[in-house]
N, C-alpha and C positions, 0 to 999 in steps of 0.2 A: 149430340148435334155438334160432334166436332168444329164445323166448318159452316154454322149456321149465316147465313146473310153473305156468306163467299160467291163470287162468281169464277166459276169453271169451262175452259174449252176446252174440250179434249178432240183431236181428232183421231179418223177412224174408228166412231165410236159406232158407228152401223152394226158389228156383230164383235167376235173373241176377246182380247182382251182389252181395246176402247171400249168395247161395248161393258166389261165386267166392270172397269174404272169408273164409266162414266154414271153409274147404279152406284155404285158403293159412293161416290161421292155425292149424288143426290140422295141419297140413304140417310148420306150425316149431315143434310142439312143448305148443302148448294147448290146454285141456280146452274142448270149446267148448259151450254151450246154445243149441242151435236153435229162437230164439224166432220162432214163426212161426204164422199164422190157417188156410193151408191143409193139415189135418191127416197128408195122403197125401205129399206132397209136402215139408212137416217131417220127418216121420218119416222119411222114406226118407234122406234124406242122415243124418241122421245116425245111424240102424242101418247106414250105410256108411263112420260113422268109428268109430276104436277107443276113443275118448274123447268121444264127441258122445250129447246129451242134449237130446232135444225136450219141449219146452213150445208149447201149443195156448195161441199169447194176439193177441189183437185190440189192437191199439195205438191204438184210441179208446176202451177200456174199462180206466181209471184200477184198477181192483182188480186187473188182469190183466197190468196191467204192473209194478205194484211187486210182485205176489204172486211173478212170475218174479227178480227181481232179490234177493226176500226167498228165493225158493229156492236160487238159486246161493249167494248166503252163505251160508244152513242146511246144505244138501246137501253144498255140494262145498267147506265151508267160508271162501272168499270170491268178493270179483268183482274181478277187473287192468282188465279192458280190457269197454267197453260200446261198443257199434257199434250206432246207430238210423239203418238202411236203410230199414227198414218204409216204407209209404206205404198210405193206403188206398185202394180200387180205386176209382178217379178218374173221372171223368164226358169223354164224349169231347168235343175242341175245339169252342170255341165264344167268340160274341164277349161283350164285356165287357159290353155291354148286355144281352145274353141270360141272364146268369148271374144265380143265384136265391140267397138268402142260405144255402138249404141247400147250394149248393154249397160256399161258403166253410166253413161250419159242418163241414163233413164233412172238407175238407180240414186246418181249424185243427183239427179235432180229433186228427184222427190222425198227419197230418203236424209239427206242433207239441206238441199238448198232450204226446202219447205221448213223446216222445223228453223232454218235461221233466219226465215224471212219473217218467220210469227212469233220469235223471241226480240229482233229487233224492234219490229214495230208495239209489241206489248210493253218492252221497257222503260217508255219515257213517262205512261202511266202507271208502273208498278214504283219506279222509282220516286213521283210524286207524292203515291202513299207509302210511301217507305213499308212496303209491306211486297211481296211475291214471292211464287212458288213456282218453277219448270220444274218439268219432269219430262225427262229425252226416253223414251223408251229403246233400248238395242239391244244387243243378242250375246248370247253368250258364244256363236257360231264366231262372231266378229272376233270375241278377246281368243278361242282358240282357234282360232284360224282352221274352221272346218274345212275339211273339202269341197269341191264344187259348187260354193259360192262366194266367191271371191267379190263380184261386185255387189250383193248384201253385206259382206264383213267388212267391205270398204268403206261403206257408205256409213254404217255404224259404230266403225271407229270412227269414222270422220266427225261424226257424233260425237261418239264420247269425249275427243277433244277438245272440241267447240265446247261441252257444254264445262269440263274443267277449266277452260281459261273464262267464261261465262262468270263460272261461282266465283274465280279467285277477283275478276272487275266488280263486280255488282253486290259483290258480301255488304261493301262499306254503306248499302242503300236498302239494306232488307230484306236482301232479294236470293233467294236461295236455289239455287240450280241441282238438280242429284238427275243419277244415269238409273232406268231400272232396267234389271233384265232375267224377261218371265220366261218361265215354259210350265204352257199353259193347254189345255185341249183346245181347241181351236178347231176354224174348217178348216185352215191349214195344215194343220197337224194330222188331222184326219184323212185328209188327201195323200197326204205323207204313209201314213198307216194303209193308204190303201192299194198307193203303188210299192209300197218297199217295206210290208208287212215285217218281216223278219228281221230286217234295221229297228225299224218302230218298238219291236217288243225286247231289243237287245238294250233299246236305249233305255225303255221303263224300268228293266231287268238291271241296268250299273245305277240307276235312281234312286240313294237311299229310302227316300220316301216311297219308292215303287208306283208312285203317277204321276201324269200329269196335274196341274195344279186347276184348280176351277177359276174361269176368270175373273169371278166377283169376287169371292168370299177368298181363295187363295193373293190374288194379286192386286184385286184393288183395295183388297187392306194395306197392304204395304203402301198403295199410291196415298190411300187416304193421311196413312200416318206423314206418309214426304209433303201431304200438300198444308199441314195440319199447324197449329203451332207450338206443336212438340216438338215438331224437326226445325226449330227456328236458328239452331246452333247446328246443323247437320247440312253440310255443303259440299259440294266436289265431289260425291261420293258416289259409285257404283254397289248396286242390293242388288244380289241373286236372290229372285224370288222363283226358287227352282228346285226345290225341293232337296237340295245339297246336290244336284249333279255337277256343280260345279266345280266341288271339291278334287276331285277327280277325273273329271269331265266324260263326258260320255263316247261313244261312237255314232258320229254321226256319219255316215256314208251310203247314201243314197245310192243306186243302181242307177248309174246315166250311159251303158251303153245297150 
């Protein structure tokens, strides 16, 4: 019981890897808010844990993400640990001259703005308990600049930014900020797999590990350990929880014509 009597948000915790985080942290012991847009699929995991509380909130709509963060402090009295998985449902691959400023828009907004609108308003009570935990979830797509997704790897850099100059403010108050970045099975992934088969199995084929990684048990151990206070001297830092394709990096190259 790592993280016994913690309070945890995680969003996008409806299904992949919100959802494996947001288990493995109720697993060890915290109350978790399944902050999450698809209502059925919120609800459901967490009428499936004993301490889990859904919030219906859209992570491009600024009143929806601080009103959740402003709940957990009210409700359940504070917030330990904030986990911004969310992403908003993305536009399919396509080249860099084909993309339209809505796409960007769409992606900064939710990918970016969300996760800094639910880290500012978290801070003035993590800072009071001189105690907290972010975890920016991005992609390893972002650090090499995969192909044809340019405004995903922007928006996740723009993350990983934010959440380095984050660690290097907030260290002097407790407050420990880390980047993770999974590759995970997913319904993502699997979509992936099912239009661009021979990409999919290229990619498991340069994966040391030879899979994808299981949401729970692969990635939300790593989240558990960042949210934990093992990692309480562990700050600013990007964890490939990816089975070492990072080392090398994979091919990612989807079929967009």
């Amino acid at each position: 019981m790592l993280i016994e009597n913690r309070v945890a948000l995680v969003t996008g915790a409806g299904q992949g890897v919100g959802e494996g985080i947001a288990r493995r942290l109720h697993e060890a012991g915290a109350t978790v808010v399944i902050a999450e847009f698809n209502e059925d699929t919120g609800k459901a995991v967490a009428d499936s844990l004993e301490r889990g509380h859904f919030l219906c909130v859209d992570v491009s709509d600024r009143e929806a993400v601080v009103g959740a963060v402003q709940w957990a402090q009210r409700e359940l009295g504070r917030l330990d640990i904030l986990v911004n998985n969310a992403y908003p449902t993305g536009t399919p691959p396509a080249r860099l001259e084909n993309r339209s400023d809505a796409d960007f828009q769409r992606a900064l907004g939710g990918g970016f703005m969300g996760p800094w609108w639910a880290m500012q308003a978290a801070f003035a009570g993590m800072k009071a308990q001189g105690w907290g935990r972010v975890i920016n979830v991005c992609s390893l797509n972002g650090v090499n600049a995969h192909p044809y997704t340019a405004e995903y790897n922007s928006a996740k850099e723009a993350l990983r930014g934010l959440s380095r100059t984050a660690a290097r403010e907030w260290a002097q108050y407790g407050i420990c900020v880390n980047i993770l970045c999974p590759a995970a099975r997913t319904p993502a992934f699997e979509m992936f797999e099912k239009y661009s088969p021979e990409n999919a199995a290229l990619m498991l084929q340069q994966n040391p590990m030879g899979r994808m990684g299981d949401p729970q048990a692969d990635i939300g151990g790593v989240a558990l350990f960042l949210a934990s206070e093992d990692a309480r001297y562990l700050t600013g830092n990007t964890l490939f929880a990816d089975g070492g394709g990072h080392i090398n990096g994979v091919n990612w190259e989807p079929d967009v014509d």
